[in-house]
ROKE-206843 format. One record per residue (C-alpha): chain; z, y, x. Coordinates in steps of 0.2 Angstrom, whole numbers, m for minus. Layout:
BEGIN
("A",(Z,Y,X))
...
***
This chain:
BEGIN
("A",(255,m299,227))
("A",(268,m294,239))
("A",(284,m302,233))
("A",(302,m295,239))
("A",(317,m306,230))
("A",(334,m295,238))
("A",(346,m312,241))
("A",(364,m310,248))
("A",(379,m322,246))
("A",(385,m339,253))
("A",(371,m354,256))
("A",(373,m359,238))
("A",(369,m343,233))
("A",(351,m344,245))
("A",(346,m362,240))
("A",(338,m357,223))
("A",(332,m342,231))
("A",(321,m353,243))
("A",(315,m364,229))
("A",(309,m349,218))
("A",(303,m340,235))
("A",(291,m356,239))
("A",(286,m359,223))
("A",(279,m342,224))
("A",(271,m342,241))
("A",(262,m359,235))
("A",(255,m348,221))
("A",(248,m335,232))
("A",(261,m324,233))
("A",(268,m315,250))
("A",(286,m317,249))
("A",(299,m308,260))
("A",(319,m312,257))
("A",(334,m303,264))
("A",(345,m312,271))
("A",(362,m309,283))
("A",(359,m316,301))
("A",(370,m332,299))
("A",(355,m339,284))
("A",(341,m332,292))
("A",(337,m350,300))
("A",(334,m358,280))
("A",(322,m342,277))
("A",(311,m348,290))
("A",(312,m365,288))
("A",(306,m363,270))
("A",(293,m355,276))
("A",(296,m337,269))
("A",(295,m321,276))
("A",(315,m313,285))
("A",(320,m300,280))
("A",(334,m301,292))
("A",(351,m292,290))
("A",(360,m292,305))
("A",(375,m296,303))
("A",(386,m314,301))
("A",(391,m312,283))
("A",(400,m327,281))
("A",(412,m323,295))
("A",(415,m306,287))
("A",(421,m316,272))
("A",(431,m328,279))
("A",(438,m316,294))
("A",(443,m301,282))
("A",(452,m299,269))
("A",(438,m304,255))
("A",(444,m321,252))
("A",(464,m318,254))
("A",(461,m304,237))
("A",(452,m317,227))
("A",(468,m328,225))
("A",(478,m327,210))
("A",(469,m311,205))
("A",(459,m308,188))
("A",(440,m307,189))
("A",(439,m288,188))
("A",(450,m291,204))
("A",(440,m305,211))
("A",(423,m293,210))
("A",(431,m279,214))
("A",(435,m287,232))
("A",(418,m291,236))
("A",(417,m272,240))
("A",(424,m273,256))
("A",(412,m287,260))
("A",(398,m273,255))
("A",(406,m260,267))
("A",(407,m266,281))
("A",(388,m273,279))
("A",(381,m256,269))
("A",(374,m247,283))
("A",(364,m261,290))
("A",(360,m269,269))
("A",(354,m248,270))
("A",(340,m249,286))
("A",(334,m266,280))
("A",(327,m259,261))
("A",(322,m244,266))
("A",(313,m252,279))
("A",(306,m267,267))
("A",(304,m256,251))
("A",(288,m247,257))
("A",(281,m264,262))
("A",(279,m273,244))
("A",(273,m272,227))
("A",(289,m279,218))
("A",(305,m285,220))
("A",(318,m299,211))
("A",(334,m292,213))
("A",(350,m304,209))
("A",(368,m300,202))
("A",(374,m294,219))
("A",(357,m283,224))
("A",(351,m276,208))
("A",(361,m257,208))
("A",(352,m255,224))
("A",(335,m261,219))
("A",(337,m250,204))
("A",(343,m232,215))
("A",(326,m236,226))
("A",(315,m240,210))
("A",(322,m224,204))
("A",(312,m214,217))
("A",(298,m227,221))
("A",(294,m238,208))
("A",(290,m255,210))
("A",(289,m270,199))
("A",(308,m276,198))
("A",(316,m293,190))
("A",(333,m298,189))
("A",(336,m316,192))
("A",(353,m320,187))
("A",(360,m337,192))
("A",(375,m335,184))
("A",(379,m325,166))
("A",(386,m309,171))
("A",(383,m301,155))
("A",(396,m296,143))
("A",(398,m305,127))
("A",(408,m309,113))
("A",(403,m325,115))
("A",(413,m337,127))
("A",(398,m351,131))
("A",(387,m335,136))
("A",(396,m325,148))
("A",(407,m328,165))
("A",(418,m314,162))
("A",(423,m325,142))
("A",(440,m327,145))
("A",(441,m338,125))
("A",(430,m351,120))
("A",(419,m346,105))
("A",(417,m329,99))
("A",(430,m315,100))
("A",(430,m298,104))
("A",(441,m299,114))
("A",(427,m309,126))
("A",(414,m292,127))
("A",(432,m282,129))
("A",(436,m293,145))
("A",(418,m292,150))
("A",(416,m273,147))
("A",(434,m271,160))
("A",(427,m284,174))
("A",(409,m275,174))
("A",(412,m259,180))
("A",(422,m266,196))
("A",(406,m276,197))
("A",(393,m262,197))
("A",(406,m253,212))
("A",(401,m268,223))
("A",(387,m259,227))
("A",(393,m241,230))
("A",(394,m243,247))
("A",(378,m246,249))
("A",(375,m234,235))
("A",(382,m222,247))
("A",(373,m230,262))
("A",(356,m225,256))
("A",(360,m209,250))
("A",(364,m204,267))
("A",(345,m208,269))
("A",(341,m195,255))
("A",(339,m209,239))
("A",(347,m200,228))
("A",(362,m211,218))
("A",(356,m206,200))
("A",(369,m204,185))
("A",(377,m218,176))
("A",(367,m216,161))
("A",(351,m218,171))
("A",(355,m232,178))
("A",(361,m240,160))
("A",(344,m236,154))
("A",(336,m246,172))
("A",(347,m260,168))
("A",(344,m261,149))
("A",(325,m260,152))
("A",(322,m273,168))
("A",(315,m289,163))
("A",(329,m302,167))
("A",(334,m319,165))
("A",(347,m333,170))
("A",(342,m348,181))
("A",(352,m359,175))
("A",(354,m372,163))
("A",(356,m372,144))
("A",(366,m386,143))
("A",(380,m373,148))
("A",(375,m358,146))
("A",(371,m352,127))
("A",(355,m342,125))
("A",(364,m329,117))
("A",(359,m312,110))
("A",(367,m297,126))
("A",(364,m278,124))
("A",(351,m284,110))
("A",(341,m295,120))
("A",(342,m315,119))
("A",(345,m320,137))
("A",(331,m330,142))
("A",(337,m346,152))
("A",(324,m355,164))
("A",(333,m370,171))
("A",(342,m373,188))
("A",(329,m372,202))
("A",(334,m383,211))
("A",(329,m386,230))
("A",(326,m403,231))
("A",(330,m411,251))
("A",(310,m416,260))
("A",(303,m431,257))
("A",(310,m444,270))
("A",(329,m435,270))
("A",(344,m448,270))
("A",(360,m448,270))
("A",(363,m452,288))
("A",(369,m470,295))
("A",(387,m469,292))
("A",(388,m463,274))
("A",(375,m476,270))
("A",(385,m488,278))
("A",(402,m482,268))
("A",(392,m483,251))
("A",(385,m499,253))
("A",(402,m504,260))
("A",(410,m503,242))
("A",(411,m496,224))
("A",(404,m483,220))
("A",(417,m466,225))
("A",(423,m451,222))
("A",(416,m436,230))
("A",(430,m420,235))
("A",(423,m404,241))
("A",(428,m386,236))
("A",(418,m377,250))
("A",(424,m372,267))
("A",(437,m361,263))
("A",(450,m365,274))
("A",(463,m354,264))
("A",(481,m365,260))
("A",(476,m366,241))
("A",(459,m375,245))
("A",(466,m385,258))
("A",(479,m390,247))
("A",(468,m393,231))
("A",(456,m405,242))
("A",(473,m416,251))
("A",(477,m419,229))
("A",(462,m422,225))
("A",(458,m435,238))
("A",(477,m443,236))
("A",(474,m441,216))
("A",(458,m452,220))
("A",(466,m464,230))
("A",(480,m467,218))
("A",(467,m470,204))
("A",(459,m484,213))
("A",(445,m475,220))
("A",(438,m472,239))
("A",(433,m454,244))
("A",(419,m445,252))
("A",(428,m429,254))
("A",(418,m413,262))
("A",(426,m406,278))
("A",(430,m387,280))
("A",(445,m382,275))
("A",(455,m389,289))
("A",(464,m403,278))
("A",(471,m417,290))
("A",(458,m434,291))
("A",(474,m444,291))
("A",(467,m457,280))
("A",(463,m474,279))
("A",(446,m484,277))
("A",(443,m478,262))
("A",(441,m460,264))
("A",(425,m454,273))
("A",(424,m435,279))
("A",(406,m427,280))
("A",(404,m410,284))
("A",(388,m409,276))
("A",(376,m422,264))
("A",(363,m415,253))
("A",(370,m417,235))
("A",(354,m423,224))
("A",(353,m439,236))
("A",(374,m441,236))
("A",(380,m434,218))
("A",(372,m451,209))
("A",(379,m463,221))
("A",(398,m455,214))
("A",(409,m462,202))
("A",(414,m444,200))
("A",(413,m427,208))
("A",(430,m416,210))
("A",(423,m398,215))
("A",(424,m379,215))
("A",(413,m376,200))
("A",(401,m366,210))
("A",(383,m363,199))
("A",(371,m373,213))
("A",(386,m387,215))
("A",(387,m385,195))
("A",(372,m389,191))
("A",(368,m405,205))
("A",(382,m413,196))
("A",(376,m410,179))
("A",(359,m417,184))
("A",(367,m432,195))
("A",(373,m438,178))
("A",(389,m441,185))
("A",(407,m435,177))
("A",(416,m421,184))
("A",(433,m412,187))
("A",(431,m394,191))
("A",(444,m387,201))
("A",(437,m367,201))
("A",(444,m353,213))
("A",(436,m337,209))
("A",(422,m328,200))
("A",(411,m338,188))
("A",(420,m354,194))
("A",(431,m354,179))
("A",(417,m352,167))
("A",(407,m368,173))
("A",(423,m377,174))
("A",(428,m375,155))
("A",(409,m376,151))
("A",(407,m393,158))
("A",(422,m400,149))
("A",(417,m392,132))
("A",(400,m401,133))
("A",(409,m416,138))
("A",(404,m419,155))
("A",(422,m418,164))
("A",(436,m417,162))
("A",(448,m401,157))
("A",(449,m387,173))
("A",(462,m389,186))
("A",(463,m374,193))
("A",(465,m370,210))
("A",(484,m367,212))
("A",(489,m380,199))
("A",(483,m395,206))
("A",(494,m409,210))
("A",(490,m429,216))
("A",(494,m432,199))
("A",(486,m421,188))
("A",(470,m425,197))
("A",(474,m444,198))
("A",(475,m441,178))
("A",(459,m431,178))
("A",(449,m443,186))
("A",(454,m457,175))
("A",(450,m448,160))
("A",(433,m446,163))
("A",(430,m464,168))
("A",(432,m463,148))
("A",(415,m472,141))
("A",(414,m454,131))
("A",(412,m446,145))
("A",(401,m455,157))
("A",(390,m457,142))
("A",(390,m438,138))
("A",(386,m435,157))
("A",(372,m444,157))
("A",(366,m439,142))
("A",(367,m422,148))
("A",(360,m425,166))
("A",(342,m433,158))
("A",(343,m416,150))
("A",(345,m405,165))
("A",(332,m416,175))
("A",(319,m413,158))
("A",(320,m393,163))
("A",(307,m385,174))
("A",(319,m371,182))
("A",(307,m367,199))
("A",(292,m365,188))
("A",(298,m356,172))
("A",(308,m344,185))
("A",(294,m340,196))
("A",(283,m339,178))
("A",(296,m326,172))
("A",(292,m316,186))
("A",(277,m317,188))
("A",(276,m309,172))
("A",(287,m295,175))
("A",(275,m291,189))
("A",(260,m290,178))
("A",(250,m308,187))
***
């Protein structure tokens, strides 16, 4: 069969795209994935078919004014400015699925893809998935949903959940808009409720943090993280070998490579906070903070995470769901310190299942309150529950039950 999955974000966002996309080629499958020019090198490496967007999304991102609105806003406000990332790339998203659409039997759509999967289903069907890899689904419930803004239940979770959706479901008018110009028709809002309710969908991610809980009267199926696993062979390079062997275990500090003042500043604490605690660093280069450090702090700009999150003592990161889920599997203890979108969610989750400590937002960080966070979780309850939770993450089969589920939905 003739597999289309519609992918679109930052690397972490393609990783377990690739590992579901060559999972499904081994079975048989032809698989194409879209992707934006600067990621179309890991489509082919993975041995998948382009389907290449021409554009350099990532600069857009961090060029324009996408990742200035997501500081200090609300998460209605966070999605909403991933609109202006969608217009300035909607007419070239537009040429790339009308030219892919007549070419396969089914597509996977994901969060950021599925309104315009469902406007081109609406007047050629086609088999059609949604793979979520994060819960963006209202409930009341707050272990089940990245828009909870409350721990347990409350009403007040769906009501915060119901507001931040429909900025969400504008992400994709542009390129609503995009293809109408092409003559798809847009279709009504109560039509494309009815598409949403009706197509088959699941969460790869883990249960350890997200609740398999009951959304629009459907239990939301979870598969697992699939994770991409580095090639058999792949090390860690000569120098961060060297620096492991050299010591105690450390700390690993990355928030991504948003070079913005809050991220620059969050990583500076994080790496002082770690050093005051008696720990050495492997910190992740990016967002421009000075290497004006001693022996004990190692810059990388890159290291693949399920060969470096065991060797840590702990990981301070962004709460990102791929970077999320490496730590939970590595075992390890964790301080999350989240920026935007369904960052806050994994970080509170990782506490309340006791495998880190309690969020430190970016904003609020300090050498101090992360100096306090990471000696919490050197806490036997905490490195105990880590673990307990990684052997549990590394029991799930996520690349396989993921490409099962759609398999399924295609009829195989």
């Amino acid at each position: 069969m003739r597999i289309a999955i519609l992918a679109g974000g930052s690397r972490g966002d393609y990783q377990p795209v690739l590992a579901v996309g060559r999972e499904l080629r081994e079975r048989g499958h032809q698989v194409g994935v879209t992707a934006s020019s600067d990621f179309a090198g890991s489509i082919h490496d993975a041995g998948l078919d382009l389907e290449e967007v021409r554009v350099d999304a990532m600069r857009i991102y961090r060029e324009g004014t996408v990742a200035q609105l997501m500081t200090g806003a609300g998460i209605g406000q966070q999605v909403a400015a991933l609109r202006h990332q969608a217009e300035a790339m909607a007419p070239e998203l537009a040429r790339v699925l009308l030219d892919l659409w007549p070419r396969y039997d089914a597509v996977v759509s994901t969060a950021l893809t599925f309104g315009w999967a469902g406007q081109l289903a609406a007047r050629d069907p086609r088999r059609h998935t949604l793979m979520l890899f994060v819960p963006a689904l209202p409930s009341t419930w707050g272990d089940a949903s990245m828009f909870a803004t409350r721990p347990g239940r409350s009403v007040r979770n769906l009501v915060d959940g119901l507001r931040a959706l429909r900025p969400a479901m504008a992400i994709g008018s542009p390129v609503a808009a995009a293809l109408a110009d092409h003559g798809v028709p847009r279709g009504s809002g109560a039509r494309a409720a009815r598409h949403t309710l009706g197509v088959p969908t699941f969460v790869a991610h883990t249960p350890q943090v997200i609740a398999p809980r009951r959304v629009s009267g459907r239990r939301i199926v979870l598969t697992g993280y699939p994770f991409r696993d580095s090639p058999a062979g792949t090390g860690l390079g000569a120098e961060l070998e060297g620096f492991l062997e050299a010591g105690p275990a450390p700390v690993y500090a990355g928030f991504g490579s948003q070079s913005l003042p809050q991220t620059r500043a969050a990583l500076g604490h994080a790496v002082e906070g770690a050093l005051a605690a008696g720990h050495r660093v492997v910190a992740l280069r990016g967002t421009g903070l000075p290497e004006a450090y001693d022996e004990r702090v190692l810059f990388v700009d890159d290291a693949p995470h399920d060969l470096l999150f065991p060797r840590m003592a702990a990981i301070a990161h962004h709460g990102g769901a791929g970077t999320t889920a490496e730590a939970l599997r590595s075992g390890v203890p964790q301080v999350v310190v989240p920026f935007a979108l369904d960052q806050p969610f994994f970080a509170r989750r990782v506490h309340e299942v006791g495998a880190g400590a309690p969020p430190v937002p970016v904003g609020q960080t300090s050498v101090e309150a992360m100096r306090a966070a990471l000696e919490q979780v050197r806490g036997t309850g905490t490195v105990r529950q880590a673990a307990l939770v990684g052997a549990r993450v590394r029991a799930e089969r996520g690349v396989a039950t993921a490409a099962d589920r759609i398999e399924a939905a295609c009829g195989v």
